[in-house]
C-alpha positions as CSV (number, residue, x, y, z in Angstrom):
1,X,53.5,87.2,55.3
2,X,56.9,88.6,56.5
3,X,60.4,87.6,56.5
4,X,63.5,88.3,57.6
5,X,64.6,89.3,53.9
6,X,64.2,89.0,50.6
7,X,65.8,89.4,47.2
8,X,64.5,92.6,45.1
9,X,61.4,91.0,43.0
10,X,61.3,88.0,45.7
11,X,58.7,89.4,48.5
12,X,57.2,87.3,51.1
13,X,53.7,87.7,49.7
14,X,54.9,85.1,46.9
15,X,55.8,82.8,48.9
16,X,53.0,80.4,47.0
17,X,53.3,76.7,45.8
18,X,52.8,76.8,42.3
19,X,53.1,79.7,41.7
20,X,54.9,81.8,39.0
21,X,56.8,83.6,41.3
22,X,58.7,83.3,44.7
23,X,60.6,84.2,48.0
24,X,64.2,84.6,47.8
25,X,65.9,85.4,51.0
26,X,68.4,88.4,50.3
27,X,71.5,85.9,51.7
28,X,72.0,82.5,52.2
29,X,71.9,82.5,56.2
30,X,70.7,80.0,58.1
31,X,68.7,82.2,60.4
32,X,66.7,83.2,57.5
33,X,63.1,82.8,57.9
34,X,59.1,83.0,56.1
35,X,56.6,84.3,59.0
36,X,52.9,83.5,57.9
37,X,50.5,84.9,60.1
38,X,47.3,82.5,60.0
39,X,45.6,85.1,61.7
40,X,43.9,82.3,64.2
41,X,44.9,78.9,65.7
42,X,44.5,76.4,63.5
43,X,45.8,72.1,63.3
44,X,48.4,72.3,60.3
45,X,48.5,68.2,59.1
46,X,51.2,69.2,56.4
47,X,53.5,72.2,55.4
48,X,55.3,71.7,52.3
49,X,58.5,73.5,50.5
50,X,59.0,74.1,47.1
51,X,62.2,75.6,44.9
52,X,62.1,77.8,42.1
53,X,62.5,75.6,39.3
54,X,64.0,79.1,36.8
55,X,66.9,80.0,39.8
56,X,67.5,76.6,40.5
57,X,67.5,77.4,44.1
58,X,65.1,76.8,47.4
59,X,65.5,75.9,50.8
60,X,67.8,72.6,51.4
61,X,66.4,72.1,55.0
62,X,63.6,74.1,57.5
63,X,62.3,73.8,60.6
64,X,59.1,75.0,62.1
65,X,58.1,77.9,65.2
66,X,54.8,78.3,66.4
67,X,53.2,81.6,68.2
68,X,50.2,82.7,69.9
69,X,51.4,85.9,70.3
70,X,53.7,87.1,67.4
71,X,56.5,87.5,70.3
72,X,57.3,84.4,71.7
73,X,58.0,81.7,69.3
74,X,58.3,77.5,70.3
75,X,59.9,75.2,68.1
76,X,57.6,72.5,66.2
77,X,59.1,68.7,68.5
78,X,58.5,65.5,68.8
79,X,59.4,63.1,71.4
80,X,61.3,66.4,72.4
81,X,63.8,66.5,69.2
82,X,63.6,69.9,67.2
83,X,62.0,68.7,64.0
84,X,64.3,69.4,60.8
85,X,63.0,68.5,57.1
86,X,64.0,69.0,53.5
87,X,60.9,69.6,52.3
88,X,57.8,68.1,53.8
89,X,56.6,68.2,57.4
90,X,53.8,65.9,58.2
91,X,53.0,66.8,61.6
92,X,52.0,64.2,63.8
93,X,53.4,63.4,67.3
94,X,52.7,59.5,67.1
C-alpha cells in the first residue's frame, strides 16, 4: 500500500479494519488518497471505511479508481455518475 501522505506513526501499511492502528493522511486535502495494489485483477463486491475510534477522525466521504497498469487510473461509475460514499461501497452496476 501507498499513499499520497501520511501522519508520522500513521503509514499506509496500517491501513487495516480492525486494527490497532491506522492511516492518517498528513493534511486534510481532498485529493488525498490510500493506493492498494492487489497485485492481480480481481471482482471487489464491497470496500468498506473505517475511523480511528482514539483520534476521533476518518474519512467523511471516498470514491473509488481502478488500474491495470499503476498509471492510468478510471473512476469506479454507475449508470455513468462518479460513485461517492461515506463509508461503504457495494459495488454492483444493477
Amino acid at each position: 500500500m501507498t499513499a499520497s501522505s501520511w501522519k508520522p506513526g500513521d503509514y499506509p501499511h496500517a491501513a487495516r479494519l480492525h486494527a490497532n492502528v491506522s492511516w492518517c493522511a498528513a493534511r486534510n486535502e481532498q485529493d488525498e488518497y490510500l493506493e492498494v495494489d492487489l497485485g492481480k485483477e480481481f471482482t471487489l463486491a464491497r470496500i468498506a471505511m473505517q475511523g480511528d475510534p482514539d483520534e476521533y477522525s476518518g474519512v467523511s466521504r471516498f470514491a473509488i479508481a481502478f488500474s491495470r497498469n499503476g498509471g492510468e487510473w478510471t473512476d469506479y461509475k454507475i449508470n455513468g455518475a462518479r460513485m461517492v460514499s461515506a463509508s461503504t461501497f457495494i459495488l454492483t452496476d444493477e
